[in-house]
OpenMM code with the backbone's topology and positions (N, CA, C; nanometers):
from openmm import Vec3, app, unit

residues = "UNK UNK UNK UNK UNK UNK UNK UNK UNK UNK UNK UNK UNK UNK UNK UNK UNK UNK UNK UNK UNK UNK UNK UNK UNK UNK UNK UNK UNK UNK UNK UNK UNK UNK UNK UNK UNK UNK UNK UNK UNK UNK UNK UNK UNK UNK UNK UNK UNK UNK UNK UNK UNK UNK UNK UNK UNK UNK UNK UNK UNK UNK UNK UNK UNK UNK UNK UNK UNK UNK UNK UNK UNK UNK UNK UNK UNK UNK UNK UNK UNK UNK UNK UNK UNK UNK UNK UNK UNK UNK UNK UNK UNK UNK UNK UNK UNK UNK UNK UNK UNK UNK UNK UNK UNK UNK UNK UNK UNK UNK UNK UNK UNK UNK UNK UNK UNK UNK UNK UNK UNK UNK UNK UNK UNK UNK UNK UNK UNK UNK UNK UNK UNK UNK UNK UNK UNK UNK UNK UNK UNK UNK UNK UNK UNK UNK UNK UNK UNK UNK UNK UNK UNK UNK UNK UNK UNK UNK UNK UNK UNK UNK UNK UNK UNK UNK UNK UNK UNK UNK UNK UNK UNK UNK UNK UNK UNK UNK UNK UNK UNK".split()
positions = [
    Vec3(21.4764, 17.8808, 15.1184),
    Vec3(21.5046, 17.7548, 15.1779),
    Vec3(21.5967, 17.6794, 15.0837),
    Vec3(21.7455, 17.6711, 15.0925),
    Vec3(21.8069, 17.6185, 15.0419),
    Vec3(21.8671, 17.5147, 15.1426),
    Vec3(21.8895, 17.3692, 15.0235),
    Vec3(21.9635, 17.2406, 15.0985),
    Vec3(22.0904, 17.2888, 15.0732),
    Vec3(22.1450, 17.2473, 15.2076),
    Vec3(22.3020, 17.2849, 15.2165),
    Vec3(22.4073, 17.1665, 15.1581),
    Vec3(22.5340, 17.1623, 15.1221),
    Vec3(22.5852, 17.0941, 15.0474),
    Vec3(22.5697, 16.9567, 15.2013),
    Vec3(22.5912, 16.9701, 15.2511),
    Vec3(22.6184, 16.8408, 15.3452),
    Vec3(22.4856, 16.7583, 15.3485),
    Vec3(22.3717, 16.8368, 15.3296),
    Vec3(22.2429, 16.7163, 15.2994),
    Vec3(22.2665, 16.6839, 15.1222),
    Vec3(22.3271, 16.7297, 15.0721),
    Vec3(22.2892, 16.7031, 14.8776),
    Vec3(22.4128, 16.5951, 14.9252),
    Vec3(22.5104, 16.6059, 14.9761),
    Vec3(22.6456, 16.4606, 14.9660),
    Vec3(22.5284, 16.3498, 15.0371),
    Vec3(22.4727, 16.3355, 15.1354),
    Vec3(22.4138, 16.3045, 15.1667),
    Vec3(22.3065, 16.2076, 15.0501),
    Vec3(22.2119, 16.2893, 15.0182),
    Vec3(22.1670, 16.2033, 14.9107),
    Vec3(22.1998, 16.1331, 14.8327),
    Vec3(22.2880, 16.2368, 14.7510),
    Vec3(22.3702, 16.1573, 14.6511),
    Vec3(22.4617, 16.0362, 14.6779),
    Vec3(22.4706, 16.0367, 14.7600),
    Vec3(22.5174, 15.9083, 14.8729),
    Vec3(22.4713, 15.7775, 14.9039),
    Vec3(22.3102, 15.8219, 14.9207),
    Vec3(22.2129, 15.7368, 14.9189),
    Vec3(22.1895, 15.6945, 14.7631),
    Vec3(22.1746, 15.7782, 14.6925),
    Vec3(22.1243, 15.7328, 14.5719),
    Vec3(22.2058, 15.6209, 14.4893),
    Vec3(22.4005, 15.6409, 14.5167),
    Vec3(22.5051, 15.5939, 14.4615),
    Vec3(22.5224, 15.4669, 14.5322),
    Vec3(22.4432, 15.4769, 14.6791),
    Vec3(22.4688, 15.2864, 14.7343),
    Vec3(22.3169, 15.1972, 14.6340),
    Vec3(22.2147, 15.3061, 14.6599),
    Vec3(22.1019, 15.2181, 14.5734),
    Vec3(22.1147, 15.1848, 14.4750),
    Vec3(22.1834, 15.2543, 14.3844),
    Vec3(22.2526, 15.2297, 14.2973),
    Vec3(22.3077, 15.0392, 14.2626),
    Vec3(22.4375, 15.0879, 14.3335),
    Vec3(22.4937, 14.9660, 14.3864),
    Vec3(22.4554, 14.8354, 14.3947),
    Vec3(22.3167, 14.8334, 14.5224),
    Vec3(22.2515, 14.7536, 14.5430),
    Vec3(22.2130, 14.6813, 14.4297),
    Vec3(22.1298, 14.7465, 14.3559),
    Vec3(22.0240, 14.7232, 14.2525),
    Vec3(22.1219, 14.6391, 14.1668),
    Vec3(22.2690, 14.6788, 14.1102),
    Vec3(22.3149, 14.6569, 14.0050),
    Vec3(22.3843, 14.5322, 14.0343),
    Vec3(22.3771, 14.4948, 14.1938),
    Vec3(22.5162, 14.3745, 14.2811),
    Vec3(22.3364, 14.2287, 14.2338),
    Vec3(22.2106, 14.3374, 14.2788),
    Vec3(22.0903, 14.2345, 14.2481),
    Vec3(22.0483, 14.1968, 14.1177),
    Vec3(22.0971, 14.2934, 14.0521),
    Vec3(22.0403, 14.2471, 13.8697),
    Vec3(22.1962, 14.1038, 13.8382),
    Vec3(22.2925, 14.1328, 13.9112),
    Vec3(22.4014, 14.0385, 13.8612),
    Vec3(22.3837, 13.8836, 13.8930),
    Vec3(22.3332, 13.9318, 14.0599),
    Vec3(22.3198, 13.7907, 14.0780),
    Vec3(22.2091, 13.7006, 14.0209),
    Vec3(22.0899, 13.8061, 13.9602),
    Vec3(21.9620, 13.7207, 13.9079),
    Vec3(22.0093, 13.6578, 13.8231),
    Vec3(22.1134, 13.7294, 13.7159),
    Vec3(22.1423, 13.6837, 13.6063),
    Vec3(22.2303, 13.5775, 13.6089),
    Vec3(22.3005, 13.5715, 13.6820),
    Vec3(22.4007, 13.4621, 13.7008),
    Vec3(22.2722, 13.3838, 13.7510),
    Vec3(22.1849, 13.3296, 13.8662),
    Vec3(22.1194, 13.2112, 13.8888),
    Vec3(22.0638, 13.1806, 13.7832),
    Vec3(22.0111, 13.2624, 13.6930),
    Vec3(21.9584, 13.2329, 13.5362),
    Vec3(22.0407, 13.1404, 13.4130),
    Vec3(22.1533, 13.1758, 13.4776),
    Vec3(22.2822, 13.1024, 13.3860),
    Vec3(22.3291, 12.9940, 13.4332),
    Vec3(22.3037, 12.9857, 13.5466),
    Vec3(22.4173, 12.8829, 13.6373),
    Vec3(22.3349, 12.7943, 13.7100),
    Vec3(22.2858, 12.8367, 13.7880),
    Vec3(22.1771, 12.7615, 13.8934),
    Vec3(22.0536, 12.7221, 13.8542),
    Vec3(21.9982, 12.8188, 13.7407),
    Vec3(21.8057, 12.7363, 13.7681),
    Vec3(21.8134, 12.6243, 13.6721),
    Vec3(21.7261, 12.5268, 13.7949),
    Vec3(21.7195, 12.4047, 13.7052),
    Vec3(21.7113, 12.3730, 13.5804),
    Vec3(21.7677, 12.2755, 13.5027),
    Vec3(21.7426, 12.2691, 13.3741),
    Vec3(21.6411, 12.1375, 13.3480),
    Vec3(21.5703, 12.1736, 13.2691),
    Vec3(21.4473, 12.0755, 13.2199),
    Vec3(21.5204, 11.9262, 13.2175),
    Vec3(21.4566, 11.7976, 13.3121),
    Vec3(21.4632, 11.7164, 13.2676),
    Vec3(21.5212, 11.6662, 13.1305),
    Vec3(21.5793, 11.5510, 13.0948),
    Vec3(21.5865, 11.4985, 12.9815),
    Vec3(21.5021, 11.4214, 12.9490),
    Vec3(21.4797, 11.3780, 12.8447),
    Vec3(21.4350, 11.2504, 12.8090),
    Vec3(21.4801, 11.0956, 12.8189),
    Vec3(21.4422, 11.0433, 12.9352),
    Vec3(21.4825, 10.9078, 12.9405),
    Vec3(21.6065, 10.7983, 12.8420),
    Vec3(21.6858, 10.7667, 12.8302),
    Vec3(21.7691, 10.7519, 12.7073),
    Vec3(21.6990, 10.6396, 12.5769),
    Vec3(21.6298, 10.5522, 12.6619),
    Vec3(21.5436, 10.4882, 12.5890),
    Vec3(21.4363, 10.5226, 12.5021),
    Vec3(21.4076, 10.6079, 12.5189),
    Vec3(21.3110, 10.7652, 12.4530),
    Vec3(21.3735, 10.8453, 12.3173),
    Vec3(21.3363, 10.7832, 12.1949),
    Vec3(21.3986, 10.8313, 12.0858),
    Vec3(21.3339, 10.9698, 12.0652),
    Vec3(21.4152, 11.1118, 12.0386),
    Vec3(21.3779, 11.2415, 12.0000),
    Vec3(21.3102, 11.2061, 11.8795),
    Vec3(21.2637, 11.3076, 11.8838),
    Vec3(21.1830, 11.3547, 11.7503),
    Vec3(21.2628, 11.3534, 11.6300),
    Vec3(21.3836, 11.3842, 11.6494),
    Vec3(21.4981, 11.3411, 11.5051),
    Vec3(21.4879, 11.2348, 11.4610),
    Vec3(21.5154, 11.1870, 11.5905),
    Vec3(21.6077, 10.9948, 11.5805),
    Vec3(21.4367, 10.9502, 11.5113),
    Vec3(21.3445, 10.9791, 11.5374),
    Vec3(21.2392, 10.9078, 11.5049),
    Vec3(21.1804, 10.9802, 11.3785),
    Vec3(21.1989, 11.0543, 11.3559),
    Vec3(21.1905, 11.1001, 11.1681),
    Vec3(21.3181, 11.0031, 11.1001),
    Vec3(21.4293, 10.9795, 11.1456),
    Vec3(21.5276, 10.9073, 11.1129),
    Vec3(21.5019, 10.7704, 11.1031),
    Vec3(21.4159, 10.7775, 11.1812),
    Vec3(21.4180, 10.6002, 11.1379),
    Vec3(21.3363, 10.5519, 11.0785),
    Vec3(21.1795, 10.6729, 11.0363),
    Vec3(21.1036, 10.6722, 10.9181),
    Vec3(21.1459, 10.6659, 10.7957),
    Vec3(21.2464, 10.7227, 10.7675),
    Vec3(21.3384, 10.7305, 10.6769),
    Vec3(21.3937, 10.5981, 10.6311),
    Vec3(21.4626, 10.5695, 10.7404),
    Vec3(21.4749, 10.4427, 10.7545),
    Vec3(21.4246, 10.3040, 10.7061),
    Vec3(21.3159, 10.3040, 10.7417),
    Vec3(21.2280, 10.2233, 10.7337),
    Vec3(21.1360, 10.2106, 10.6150),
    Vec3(21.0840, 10.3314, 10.5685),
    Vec3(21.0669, 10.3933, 10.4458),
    Vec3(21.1581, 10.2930, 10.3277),
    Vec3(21.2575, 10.3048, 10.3404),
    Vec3(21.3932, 10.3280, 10.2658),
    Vec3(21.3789, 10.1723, 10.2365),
    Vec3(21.3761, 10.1046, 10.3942),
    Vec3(21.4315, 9.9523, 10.3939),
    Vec3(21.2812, 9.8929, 10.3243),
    Vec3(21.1559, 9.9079, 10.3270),
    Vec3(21.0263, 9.8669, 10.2960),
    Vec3(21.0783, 9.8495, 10.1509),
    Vec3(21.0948, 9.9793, 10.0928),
    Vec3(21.1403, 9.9627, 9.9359),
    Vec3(21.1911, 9.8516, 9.8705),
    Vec3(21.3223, 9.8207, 9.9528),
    Vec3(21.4229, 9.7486, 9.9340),
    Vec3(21.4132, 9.5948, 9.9448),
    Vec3(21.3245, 9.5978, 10.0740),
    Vec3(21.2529, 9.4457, 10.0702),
    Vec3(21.1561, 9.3926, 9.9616),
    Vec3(21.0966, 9.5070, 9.9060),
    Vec3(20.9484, 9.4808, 9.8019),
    Vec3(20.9834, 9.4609, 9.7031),
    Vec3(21.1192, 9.5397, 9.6947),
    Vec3(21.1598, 9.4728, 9.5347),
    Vec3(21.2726, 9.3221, 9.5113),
    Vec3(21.2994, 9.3441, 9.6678),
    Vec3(21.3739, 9.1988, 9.6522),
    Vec3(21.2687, 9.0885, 9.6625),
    Vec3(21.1325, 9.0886, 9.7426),
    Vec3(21.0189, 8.9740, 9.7923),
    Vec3(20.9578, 9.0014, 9.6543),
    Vec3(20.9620, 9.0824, 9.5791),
    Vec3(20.8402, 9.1071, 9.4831),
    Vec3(20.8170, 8.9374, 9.3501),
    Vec3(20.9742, 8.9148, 9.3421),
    Vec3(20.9627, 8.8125, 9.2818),
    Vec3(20.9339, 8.6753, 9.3202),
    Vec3(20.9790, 8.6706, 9.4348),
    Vec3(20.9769, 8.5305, 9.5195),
    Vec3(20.7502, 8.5518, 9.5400),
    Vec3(20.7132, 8.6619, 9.5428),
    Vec3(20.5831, 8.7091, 9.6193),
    Vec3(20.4925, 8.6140, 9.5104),
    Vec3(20.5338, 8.7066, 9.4113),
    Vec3(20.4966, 8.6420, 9.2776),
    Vec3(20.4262, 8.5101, 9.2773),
    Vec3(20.5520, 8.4220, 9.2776),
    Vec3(20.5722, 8.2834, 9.2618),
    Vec3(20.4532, 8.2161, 9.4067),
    Vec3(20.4245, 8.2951, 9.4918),
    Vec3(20.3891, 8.1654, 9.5920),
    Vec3(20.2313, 8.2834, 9.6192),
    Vec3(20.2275, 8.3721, 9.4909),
    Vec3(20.0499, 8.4416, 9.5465),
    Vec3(19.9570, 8.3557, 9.5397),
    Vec3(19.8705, 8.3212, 9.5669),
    Vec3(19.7265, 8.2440, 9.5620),
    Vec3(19.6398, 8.3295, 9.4904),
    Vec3(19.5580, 8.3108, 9.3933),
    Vec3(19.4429, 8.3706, 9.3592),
    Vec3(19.3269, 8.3657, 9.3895),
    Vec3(19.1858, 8.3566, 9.4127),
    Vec3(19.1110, 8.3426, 9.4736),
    Vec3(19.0335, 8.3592, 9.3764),
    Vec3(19.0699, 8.4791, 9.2724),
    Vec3(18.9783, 8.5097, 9.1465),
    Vec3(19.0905, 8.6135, 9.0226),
    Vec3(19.0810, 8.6550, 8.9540),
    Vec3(19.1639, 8.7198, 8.8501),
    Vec3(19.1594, 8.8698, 8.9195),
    Vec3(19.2678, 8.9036, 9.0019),
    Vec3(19.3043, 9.0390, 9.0482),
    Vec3(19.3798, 9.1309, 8.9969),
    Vec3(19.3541, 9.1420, 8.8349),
    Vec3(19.4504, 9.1947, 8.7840),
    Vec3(19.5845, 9.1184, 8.7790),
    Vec3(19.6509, 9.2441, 8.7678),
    Vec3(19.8148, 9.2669, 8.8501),
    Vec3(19.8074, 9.3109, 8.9629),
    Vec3(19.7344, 9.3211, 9.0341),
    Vec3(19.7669, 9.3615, 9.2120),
    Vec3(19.8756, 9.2691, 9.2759),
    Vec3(19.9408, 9.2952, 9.3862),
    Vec3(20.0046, 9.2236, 9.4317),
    Vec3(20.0653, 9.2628, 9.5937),
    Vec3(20.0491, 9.1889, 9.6970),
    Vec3(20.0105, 9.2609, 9.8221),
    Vec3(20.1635, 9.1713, 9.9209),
    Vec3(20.2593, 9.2586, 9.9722),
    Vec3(20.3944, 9.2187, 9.9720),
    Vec3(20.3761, 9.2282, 10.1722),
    Vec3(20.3929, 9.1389, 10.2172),
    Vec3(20.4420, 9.1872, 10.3808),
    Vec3(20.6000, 9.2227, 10.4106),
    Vec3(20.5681, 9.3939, 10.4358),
    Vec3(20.7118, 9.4245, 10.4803),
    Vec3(20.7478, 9.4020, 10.6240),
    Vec3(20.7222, 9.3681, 10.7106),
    Vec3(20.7327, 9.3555, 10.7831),
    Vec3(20.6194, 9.2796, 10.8846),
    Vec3(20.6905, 9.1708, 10.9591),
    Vec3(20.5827, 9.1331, 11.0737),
    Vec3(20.6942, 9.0576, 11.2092),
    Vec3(20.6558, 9.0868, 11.2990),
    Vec3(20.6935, 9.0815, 11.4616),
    Vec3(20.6347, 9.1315, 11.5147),
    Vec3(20.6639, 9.0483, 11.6777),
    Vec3(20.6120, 9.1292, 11.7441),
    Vec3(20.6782, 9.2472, 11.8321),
    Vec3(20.5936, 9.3405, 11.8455),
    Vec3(20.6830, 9.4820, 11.8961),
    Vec3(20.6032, 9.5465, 12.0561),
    Vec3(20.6529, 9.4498, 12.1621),
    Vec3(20.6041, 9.4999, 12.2833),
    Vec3(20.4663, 9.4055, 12.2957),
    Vec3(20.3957, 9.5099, 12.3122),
    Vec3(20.2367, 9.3544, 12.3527),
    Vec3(20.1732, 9.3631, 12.2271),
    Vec3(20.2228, 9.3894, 12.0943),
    Vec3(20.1422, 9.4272, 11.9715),
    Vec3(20.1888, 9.2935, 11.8859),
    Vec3(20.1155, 9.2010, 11.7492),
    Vec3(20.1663, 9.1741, 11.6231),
    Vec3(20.1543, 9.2818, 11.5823),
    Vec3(20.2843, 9.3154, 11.5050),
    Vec3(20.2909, 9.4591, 11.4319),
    Vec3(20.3136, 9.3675, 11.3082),
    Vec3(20.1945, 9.3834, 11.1639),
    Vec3(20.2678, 9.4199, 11.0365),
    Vec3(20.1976, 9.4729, 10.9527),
    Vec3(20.2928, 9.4996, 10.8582),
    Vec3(20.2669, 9.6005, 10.7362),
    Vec3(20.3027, 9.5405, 10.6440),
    Vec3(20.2321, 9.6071, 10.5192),
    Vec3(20.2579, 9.5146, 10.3751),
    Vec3(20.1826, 9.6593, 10.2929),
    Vec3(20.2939, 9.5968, 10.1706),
    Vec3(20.2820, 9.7454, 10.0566),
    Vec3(20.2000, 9.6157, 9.9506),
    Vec3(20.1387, 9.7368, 9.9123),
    Vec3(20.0363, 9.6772, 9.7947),
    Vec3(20.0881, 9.7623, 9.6212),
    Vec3(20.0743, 9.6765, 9.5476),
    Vec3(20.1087, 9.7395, 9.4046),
    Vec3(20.0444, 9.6630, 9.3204),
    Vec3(19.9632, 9.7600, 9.2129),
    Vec3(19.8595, 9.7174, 9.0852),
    Vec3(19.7251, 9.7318, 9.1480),
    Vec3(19.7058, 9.8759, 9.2860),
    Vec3(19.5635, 9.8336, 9.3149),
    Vec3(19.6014, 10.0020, 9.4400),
    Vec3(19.4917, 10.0178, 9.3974),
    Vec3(19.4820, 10.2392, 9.4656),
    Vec3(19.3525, 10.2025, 9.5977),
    Vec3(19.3082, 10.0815, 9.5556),
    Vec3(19.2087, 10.1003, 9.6864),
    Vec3(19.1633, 9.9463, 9.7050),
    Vec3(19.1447, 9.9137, 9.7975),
    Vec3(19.0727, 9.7844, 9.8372),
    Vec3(19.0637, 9.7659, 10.0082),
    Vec3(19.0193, 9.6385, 10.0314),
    Vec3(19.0443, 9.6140, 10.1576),
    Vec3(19.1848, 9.4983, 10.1884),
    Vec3(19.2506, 9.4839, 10.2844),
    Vec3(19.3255, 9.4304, 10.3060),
    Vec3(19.3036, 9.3337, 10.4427),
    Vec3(19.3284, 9.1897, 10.4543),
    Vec3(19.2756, 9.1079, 10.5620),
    Vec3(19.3930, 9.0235, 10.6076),
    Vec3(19.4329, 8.9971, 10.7377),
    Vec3(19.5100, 8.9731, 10.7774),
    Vec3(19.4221, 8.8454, 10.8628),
    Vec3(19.5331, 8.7549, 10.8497),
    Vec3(19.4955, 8.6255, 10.8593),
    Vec3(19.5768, 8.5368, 10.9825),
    Vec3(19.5894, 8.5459, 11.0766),
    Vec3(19.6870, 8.4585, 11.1744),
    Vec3(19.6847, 8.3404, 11.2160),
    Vec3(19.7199, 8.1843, 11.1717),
    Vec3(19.6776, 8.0997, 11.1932),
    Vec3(19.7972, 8.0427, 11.2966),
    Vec3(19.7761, 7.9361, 11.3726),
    Vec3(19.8442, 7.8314, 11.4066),
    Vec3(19.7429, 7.6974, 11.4868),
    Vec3(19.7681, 7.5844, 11.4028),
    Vec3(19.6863, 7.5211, 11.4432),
    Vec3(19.5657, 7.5148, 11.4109),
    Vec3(19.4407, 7.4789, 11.4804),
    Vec3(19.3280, 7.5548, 11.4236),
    Vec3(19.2871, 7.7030, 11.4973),
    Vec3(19.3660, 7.7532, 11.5492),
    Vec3(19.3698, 7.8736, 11.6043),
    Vec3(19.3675, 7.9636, 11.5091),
    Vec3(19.2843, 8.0839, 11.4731),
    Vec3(19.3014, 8.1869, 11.3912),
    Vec3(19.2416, 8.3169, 11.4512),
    Vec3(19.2823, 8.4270, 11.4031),
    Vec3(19.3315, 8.5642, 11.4559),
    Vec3(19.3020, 8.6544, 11.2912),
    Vec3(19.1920, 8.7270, 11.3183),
    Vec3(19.1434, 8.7694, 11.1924),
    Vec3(19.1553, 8.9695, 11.2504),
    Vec3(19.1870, 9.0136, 11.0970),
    Vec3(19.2340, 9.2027, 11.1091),
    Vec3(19.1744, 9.2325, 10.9627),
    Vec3(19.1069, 9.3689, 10.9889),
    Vec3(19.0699, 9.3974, 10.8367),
    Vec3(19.1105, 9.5805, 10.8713),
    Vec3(19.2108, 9.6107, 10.7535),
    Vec3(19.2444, 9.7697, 10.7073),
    Vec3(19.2459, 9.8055, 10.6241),
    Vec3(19.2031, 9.8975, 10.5511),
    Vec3(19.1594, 9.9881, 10.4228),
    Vec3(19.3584, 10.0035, 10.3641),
    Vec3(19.3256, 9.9714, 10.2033),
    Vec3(19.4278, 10.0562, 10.1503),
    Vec3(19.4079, 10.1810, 10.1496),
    Vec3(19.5806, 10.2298, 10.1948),
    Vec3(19.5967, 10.3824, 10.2425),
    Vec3(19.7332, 10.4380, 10.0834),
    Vec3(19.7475, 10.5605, 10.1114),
    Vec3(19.8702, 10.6039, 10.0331),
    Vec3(19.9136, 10.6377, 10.1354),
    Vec3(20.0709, 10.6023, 10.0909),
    Vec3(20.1848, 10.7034, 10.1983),
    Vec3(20.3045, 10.6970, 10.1308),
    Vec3(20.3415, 10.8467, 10.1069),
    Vec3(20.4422, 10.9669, 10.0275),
    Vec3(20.4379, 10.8496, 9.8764),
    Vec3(20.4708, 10.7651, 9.8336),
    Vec3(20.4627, 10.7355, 9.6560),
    Vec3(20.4236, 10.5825, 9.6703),
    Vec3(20.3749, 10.5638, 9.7760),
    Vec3(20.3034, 10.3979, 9.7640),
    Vec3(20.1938, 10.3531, 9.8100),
    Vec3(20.1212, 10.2763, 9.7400),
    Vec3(20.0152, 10.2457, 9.8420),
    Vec3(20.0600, 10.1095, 9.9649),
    Vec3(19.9575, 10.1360, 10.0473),
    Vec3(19.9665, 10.0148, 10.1546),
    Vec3(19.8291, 9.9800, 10.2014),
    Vec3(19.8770, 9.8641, 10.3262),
    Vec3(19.7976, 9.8173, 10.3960),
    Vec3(19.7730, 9.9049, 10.5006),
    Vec3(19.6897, 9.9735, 10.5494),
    Vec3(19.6959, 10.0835, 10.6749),
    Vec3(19.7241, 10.0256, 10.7855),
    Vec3(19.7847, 9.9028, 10.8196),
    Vec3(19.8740, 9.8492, 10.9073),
    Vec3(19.7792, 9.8006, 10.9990),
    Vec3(19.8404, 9.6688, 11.0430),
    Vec3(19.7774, 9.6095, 11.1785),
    Vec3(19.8648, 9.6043, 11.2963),
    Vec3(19.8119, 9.6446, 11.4495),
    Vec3(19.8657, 9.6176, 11.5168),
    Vec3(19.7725, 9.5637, 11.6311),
    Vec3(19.8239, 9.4237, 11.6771),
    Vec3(19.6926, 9.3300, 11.7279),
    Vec3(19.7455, 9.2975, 11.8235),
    Vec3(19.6845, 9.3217, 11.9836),
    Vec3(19.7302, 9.3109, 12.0935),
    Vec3(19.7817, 9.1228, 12.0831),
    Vec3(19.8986, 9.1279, 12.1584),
    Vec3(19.9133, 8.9704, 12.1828),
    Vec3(19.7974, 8.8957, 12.2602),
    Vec3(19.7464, 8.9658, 12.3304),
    Vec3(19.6142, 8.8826, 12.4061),
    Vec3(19.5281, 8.7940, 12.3135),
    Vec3(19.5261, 8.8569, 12.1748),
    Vec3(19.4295, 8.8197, 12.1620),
    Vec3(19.4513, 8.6833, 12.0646),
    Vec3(19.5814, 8.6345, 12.0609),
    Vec3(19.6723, 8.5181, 12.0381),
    Vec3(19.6553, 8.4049, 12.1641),
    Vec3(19.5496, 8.2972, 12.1540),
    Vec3(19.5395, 8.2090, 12.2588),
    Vec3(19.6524, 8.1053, 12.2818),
    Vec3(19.7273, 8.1109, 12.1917),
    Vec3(19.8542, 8.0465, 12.2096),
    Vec3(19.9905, 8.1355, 12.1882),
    Vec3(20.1013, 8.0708, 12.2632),
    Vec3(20.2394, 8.1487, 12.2497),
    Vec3(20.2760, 8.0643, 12.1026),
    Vec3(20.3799, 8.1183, 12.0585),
    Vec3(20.4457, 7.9950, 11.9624),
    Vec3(20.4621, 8.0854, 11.8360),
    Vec3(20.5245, 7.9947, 11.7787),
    Vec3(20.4904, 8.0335, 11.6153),
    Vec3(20.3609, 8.0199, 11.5497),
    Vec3(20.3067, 8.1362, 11.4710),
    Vec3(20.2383, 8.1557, 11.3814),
    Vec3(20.2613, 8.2005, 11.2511),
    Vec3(20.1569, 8.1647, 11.1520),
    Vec3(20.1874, 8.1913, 10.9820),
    Vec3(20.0890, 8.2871, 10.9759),
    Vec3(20.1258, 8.4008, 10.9468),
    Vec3(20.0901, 8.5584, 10.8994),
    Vec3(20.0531, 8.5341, 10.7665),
    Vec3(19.8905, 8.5734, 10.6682),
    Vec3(19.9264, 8.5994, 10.5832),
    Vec3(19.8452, 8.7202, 10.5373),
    Vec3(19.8479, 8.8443, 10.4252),
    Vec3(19.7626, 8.9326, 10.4111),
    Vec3(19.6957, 8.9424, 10.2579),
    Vec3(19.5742, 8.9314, 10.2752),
    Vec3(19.4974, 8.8905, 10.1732),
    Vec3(19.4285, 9.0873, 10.1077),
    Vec3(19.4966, 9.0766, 9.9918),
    Vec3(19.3917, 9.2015, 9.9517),
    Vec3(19.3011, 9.1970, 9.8514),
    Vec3(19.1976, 9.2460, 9.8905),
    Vec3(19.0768, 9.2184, 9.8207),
    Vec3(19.0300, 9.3476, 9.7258),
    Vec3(19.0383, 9.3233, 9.5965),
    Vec3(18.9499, 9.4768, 9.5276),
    Vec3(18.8298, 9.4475, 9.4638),
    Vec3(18.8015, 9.5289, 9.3778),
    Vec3(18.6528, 9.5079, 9.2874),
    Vec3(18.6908, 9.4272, 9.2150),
    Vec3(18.8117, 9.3674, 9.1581),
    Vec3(18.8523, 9.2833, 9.0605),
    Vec3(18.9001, 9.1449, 9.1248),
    Vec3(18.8713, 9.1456, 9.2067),
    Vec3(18.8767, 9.0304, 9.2747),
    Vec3(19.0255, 9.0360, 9.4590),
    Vec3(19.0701, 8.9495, 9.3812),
    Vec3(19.1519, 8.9260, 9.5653),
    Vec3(19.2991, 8.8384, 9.5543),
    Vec3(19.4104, 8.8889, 9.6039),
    Vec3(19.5101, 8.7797, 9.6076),
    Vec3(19.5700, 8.8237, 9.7571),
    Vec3(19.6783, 8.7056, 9.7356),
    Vec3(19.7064, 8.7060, 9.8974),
    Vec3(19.8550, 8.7175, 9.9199),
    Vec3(19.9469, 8.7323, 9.9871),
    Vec3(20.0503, 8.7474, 10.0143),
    Vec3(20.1452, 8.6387, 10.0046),
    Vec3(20.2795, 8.6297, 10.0718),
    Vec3(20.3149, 8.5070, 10.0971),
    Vec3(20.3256, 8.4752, 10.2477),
    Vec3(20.3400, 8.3801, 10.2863),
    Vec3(20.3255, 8.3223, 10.4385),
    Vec3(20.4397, 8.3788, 10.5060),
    Vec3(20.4269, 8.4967, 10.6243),
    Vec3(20.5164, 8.5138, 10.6930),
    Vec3(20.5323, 8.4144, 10.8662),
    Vec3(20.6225, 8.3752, 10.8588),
    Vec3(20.6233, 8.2998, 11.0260),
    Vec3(20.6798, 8.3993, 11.1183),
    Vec3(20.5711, 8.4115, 11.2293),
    Vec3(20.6123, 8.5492, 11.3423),
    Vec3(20.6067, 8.4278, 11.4976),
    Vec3(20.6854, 8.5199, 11.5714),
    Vec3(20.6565, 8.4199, 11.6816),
    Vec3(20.6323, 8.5303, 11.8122),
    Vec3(20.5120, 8.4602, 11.8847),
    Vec3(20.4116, 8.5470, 11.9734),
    Vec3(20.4881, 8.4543, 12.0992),
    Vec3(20.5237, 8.5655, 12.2159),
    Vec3(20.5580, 8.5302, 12.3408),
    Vec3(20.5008, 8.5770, 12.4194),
] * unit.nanometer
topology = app.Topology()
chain = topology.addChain("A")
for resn in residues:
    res = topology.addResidue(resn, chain)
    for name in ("N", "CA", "C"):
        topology.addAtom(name, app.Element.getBySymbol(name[0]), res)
């Protein structure tokens, strides 16, 4: 029982369009893979990447420094004592508000651990925060407050101040003015 040449063209015929087929279908997958399938969303533009926001740690990092040693002297001059705190000395780098938060922070120097108290007055209105000194990369700090605006019964200006307290006693910052809307 032999296949005669006209059934083997035959096959081979078949086999050389499947062929074909297969190779016209692997092209086009690959091209919709390249060309057509959707590409992932972006990120909103208002939406800082993960760069931009190591970047502006950096940043910020950088500028904290720069403020502490320029406030450090003026800080000096207007600390309050409460009791003999050493040399500690507790600097606000920053305070505003940021969205529905008081956001601030303050670097501490002459002191590895204490508590830190944040004080918000206006009027006889006051707004009380307590955070542990923290380290972060070669400084210590205040482990930061961030205090919903709600809980500010008035809009307006307020005087920020941050009081740090150790085993050796306690001093306080200088008066920052933030304004709550």
């Amino acid at each position: 029982m032999s296949i005669s040449n006209k059934t083997k063209s035959k096959i081979k015929k078949g086999i050389a369009i499947s062929l074909i087929v297969l190779a016209i279908g692997a092209i086009g997958f690959a091209s919709y893979q390249m060309f057509l399938k959707p590409k992932p969303t972006p990120k909103p533009a208002n939406e800082p990447t993960k760069q931009q926001s190591d970047a502006q740690a950096v940043v910020v990092d950088k500028a904290v420094e720069d403020s502490s040693k320029k406030s450090d002297q003026a800080a000096s001059q207007q600390q309050q004592s409460t009791s003999a705190a050493g040399s500690a000395k507790v600097t606000i780098t920053y305070a505003g508000q940021n969205g529905t938060n008081l956001s601030v922070s303050a670097q501490v120097s002459g002191a590895t651990n204490g508590t830190c108290n944040l004080t918000a007055t206006k009027g006889s209105a006051v707004v009380t925060k307590t955070a542990p000194v923290g380290y972060l990369v070669s400084y210590y700090i205040c482990q930061g407050f961030d205090v919903p605006t709600s809980e500010f019964a008035q809009k307006g200006e307020w005087n920020v101040v941050v009081e740090l307290v150790t085993a050796s006693g306690s001093v306080k910052s200088e008066t920052k003015k933030v304004n709550i809307q």
